[in-house]
N, C-alpha and C positions, 0 to 999 in steps of 0.2 A: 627781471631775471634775478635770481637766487646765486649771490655768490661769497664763497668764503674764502679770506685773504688771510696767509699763513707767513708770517715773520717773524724774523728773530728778534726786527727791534720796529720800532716810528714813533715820531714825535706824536705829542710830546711827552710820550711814558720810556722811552729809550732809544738813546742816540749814538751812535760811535763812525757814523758816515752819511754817505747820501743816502743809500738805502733807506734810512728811518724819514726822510722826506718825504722819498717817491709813493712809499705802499702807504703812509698818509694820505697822501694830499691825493693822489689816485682815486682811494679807499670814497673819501668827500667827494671828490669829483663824479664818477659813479652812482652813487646815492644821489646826489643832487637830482640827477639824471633819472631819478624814480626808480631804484635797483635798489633790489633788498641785499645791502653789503652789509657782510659781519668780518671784524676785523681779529685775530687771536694772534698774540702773543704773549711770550713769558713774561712773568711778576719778577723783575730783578730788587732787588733788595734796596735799589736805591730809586725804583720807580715809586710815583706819587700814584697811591691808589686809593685815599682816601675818598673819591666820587662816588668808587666802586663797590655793590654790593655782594656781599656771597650770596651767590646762588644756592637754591634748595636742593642739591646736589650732588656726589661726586662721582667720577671715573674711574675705573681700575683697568689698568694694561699688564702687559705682563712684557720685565724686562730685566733681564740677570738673572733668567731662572728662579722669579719672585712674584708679587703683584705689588705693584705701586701706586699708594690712591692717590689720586689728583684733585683737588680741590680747583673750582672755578671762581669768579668773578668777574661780574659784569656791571656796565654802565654802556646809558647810550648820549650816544653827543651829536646833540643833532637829529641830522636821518642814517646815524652810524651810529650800530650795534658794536661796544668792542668788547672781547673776552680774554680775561687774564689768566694763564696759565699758574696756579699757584702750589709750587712746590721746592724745598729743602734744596735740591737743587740750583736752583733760582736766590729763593728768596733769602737765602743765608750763606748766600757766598759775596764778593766784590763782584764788580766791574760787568761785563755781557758776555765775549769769551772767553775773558781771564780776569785778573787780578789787574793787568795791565794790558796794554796792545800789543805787547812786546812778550806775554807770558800765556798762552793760552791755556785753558784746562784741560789734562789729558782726555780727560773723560767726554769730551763736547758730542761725542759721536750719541754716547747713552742721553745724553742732556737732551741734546736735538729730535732723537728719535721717540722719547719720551715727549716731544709737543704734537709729534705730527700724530703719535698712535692715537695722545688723548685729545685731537682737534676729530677724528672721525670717531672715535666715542663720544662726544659733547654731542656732534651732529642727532645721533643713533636717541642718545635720551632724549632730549628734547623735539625728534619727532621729524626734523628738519633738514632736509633732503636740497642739498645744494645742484643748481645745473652745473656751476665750474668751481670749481676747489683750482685757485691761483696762488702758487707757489715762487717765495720768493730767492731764491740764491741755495748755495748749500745746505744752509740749517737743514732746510726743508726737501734734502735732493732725495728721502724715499718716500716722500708722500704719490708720488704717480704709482710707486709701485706696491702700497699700502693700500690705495683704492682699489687699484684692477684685481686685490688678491682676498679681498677684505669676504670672510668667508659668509655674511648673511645675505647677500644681494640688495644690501638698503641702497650702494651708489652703484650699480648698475648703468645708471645713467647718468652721472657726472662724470663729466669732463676734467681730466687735469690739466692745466697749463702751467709753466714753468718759467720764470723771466731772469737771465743772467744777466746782472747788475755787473759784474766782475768775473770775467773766465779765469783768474791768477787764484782765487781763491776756491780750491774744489771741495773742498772737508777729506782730506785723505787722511785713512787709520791700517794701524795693522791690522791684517784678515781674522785674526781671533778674538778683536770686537765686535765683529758680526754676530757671534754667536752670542756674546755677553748680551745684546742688543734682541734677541728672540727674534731677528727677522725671519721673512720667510724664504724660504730656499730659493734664491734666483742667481743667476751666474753676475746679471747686469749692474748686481751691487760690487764688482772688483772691476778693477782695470790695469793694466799691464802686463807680463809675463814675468816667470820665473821669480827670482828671487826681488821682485819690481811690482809683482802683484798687491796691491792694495783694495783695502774699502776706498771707493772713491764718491761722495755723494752726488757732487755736480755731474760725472756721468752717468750716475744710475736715473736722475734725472732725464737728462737725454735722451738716452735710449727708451724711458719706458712714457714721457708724458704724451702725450695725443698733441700738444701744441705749444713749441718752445718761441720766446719773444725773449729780445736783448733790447735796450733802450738808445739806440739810434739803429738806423738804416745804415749807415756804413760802418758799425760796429758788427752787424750781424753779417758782411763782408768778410772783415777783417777776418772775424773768430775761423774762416773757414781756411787760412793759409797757415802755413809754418809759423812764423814770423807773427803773429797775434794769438796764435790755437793753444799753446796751453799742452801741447801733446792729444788735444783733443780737434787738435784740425779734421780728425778721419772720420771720426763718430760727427760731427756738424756735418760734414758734407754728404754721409750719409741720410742725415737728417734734416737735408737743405729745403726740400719741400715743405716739410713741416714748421720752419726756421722762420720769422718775422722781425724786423726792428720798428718798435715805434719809440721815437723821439720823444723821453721825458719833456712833460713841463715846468712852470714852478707855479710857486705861490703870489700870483701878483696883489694880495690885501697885505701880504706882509713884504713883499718888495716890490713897494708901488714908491717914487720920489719924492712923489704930492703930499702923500699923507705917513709916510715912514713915521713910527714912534719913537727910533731910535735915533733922530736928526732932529740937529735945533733950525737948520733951516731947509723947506722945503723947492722945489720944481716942478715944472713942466717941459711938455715939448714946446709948447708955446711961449715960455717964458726961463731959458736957462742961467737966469743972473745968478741966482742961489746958487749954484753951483760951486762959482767963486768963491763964498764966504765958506763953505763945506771947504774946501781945497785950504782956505787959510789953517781954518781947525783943524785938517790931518796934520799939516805942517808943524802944527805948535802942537800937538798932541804926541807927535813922534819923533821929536827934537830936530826937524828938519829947519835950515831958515824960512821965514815967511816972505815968499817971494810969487808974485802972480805971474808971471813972464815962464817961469821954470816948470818945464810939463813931467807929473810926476806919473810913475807908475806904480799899480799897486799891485801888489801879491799876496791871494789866500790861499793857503796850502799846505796839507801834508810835507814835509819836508821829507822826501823819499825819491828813490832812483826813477819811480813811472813818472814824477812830476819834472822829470828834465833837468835836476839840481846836478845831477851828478856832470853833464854839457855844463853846465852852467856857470859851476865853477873848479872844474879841471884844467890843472896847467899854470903854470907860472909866466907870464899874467894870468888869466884866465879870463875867460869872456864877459863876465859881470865886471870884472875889475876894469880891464880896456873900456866896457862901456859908459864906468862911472867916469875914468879920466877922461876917456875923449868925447865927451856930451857934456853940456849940458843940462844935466837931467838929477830929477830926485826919484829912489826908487824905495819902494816901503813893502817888507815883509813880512807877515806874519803868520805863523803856524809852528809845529809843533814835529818831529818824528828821530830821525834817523842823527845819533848823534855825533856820529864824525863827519857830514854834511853841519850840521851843526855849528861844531864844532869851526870848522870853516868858514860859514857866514858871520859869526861873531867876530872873529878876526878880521876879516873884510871891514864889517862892519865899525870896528875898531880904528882904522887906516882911512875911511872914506865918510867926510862928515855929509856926503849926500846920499847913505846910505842907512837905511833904519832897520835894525833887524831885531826881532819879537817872536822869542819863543812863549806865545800865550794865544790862547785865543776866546774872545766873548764875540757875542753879537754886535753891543755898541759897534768893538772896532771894525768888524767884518762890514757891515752897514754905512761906515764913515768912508772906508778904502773906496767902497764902490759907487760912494755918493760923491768924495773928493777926488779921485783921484781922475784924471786924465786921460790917462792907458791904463788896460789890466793884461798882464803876463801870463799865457798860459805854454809854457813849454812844454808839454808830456809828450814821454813816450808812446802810450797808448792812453784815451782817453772815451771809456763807454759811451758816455755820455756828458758829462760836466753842465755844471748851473755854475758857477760862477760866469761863465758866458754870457750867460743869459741873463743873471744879472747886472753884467754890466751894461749890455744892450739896452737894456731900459732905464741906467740911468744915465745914459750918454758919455759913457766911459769906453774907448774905441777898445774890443777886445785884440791883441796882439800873440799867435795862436799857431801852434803844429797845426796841420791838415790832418787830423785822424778823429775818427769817431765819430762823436755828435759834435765836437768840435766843427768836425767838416764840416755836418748838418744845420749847422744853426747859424756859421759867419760865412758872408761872403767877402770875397776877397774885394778890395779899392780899385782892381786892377779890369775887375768886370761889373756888369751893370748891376747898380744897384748893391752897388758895396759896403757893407758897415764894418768890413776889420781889416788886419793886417794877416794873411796868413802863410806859411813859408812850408816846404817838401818832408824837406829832410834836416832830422834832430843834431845836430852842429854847431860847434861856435860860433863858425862863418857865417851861418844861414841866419843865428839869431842877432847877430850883428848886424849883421846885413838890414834884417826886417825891421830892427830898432832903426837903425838910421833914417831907412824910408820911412818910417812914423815920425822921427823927430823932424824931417826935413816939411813935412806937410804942414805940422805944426807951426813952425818956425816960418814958412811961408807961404799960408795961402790958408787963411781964415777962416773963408766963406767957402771953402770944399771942406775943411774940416767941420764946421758946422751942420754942412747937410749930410756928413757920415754920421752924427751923433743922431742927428734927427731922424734918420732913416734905420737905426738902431731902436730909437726910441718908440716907432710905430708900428714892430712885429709884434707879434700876437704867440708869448709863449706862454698861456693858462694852459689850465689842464684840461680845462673842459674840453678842447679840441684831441687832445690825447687818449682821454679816457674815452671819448666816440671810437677813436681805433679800433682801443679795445675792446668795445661793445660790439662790433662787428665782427673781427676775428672771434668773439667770444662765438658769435651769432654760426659764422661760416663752421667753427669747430662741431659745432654742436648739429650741425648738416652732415658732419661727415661719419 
């Protein structure tokens, strides 16, 4: 099967979330599978594209009432074809949205629409007739409607699919970037009314691609009520039949415990002593005392209100403070966002010497947290999908979890058969107090049921190769219909 994967970022040419993960490691997965997959996105200015050659080539679209030539680049890795989008846009400004995470470019609407026109011109020159053009999140939310409209009939017969990584994020513009943007006249590029009507890219998306996928099964629930939808509860549930969740995987050669590059000591399921020594190095790495008795937990994360910070530490005490006094426990944080949460945690962390708080983040540490630590904390509010789960699962780090999303999908709760986590309802001080306690008290007594939760953790099978079958099926069903 012929198919072309359309992103704003993937490692390892650009990264700003999990997105640049998934359409990677997908992307490989797929091809593996003997699928001629090409992978395009933009040349930002601080991607490494030295591999890559210019192609004998360029594209001309028309956007601003202009024609904008687009120069390509390509390299292949592997049995993966990728093409670099390269242009002025791109390649001479900062950062992939913005400047910042916190600044985005007014202009992303023309940025964006400028990838997807010149990914169905690249197609056109080079002769190359995709079955599915797979789109990922906003950036990419007119390409369903660029194909069905695209006036020579080269994709007549490709399929678009669409896969929402994030419904909070839609690409909404004011309505007289549409025109700056040369699309073509369709209603399904606005949404709202009156003076609330906007360009909205993730529904135009919706509405127009032949088969949408969200990355869990109970995510693709969620999106369909009040309370997860986005304001776009009504157009999903519209669109329910056409609606899928397959549950991301990850990369188990680069999160594998046996042979991590990024760990001075390795594991097994068969053999978790190293564990121990990893758990001393967090310790000493993150000013915590070195104590093997004290079950620590670790946190990767966004520092933001989806990730449960705002429960977490609201209130005087607040729930993270009660829980450093009354446990226990060493808890270790580190990530990067929102900075009157921030703000917050340092102070905490200032008051309570069993608390590490780190606004930084590299791989080493991310790698150490989830080889050393004991429990890993995931409070969200809404959670698509998350890998941090799933890596902690495999290194025998009991994840500690809201019931939402792929969260749901990937931990089972202690409390039923065949349990590897701790998982709790509703997002509450109470609730995560509560489920902290039940984790600490199993630790603290009864060894050999915590051992076989790690190990029962460590024997799921989250590659992708099982994911990307999904999708090769769904790709297969679409393309029947």
């Amino acid at each position: 099967m012929k198919i072309l994967m359309v992103s704003s970022e993937a490692v390892p040419y650009s990264k700003s979330g999990g997105l640049a993960d998934v359409t990677s490691s997908l992307s490989k997965a797929l091809a593996q599978l003997g699928n001629d997959i090409r992978l395009l996105l933009p040349n930002y200015s601080d991607t490494d594209d030295s591999s890559f050659n210019k192609m004998d080539l360029s594209v001309e679209i028309q956007l601003s009432g202009k024609k904008e030539v687009v120069e390509i680049k390509e390299a292949v890795e592997g049995s993966l074809t990728v093409y670099l989008i390269d242009h002025p846009y791109f390649t001479q400004r900062k950062g992939i949205y913005g400047e910042t995470s916190f600044s985005p470019y007014k202009d992303n609407l023309l940025r964006y629409t400028l990838v997807s026109k010149a990914s169905l011109q690249l197609c056109k020159q080079i002769n190359w007739q995709p079955d599915v053009i797979h789109a990922h999140d906003w950036t990419t939310g007119f390409l369903p409607t660029l194909i069905k409209q695209e006036p020579s009939g080269f994709f007549k017969e490709t399929k678009s699919v669409f896969t929402i990584h994030n419904l909070a994020y839609q690409g909404e513009f004011p309505r007289m970037d549409a025109l700056l943007a040369d699309l073509p006249a369709d209603e399904a590029i606005f949404h709202g009314y009156g003076v609330n009507k906007k360009v909205n890219m993730m529904a135009n998306a919706i509405k127009r691609a032949d088969l949408i996928t969200t990355v869990s099964p109970t995510y693709a629930k969620e999106i369909q009520s009040v309370e997860f939808g986005n304001n776009l509860e009504s157009l999903l549930k519209m669109r329910k039949g056409d609606l899928i969740g397959i549950l991301n995987g990850i990369d188990t050669d680069e999160w594998n415990p046996k042979t991590d590059k990024y760990l001075n000591h390795h594991f097994d399921i068969n053999d978790l002593s190293n564990k121990r020594l990893l758990k001393r190095e967090l310790q000493k790495r993150f000013n915590l005392k070195t104590d093997d008795s004290v079950p620590v937990i670790g946190m990767i994360s966004r520092i933001a209100e989806q990730k449960g910070f705002v429960e977490l530490t609201d209130g005087s005490p607040c729930p993270l403070e009660q829980i450093l006094d009354d446990f226990n426990v060493q808890i270790v944080i580190v990530g990067t966002g929102d900075k009157e949460i921030e703000d917050k945690l340092a102070s905490l962390g200032q008051l309570h010497n069993n608390l590490s708080v780190n606004f930084v983040f590299d791989n080493h540490a991310a790698h150490l947290i989830e080889g050393g630590s004991d429990f890993f904390l995931m409070p969200s509010r809404y959670e698509p999908c998350g890998l941090n789960q799933m890596y902690s699962l495999r290194y025998a780090t009991i994840p500690i979890a809201r019931k939402t999303g792929g969260l749901a999908d990937s931990i089972i709760d202690i409390n039923e058969e065949g349990g590897t986590g701790f998982l709790f309802e509703q997002l509450s001080g109470a609730e995560l107090y509560g489920t902290i306690k039940r984790a600490l008290q199993i630790y603290n007594t009864e060894a050999n049921r915590l051992l076989a939760i790690r190990k029962r953790g460590m024997a799921l099978d989250f590659s992708w190769t099982n994911s990307a079958r999904e999708y090769l099926e769904a790709y297969k069903q679409n393309l029947k219909g």
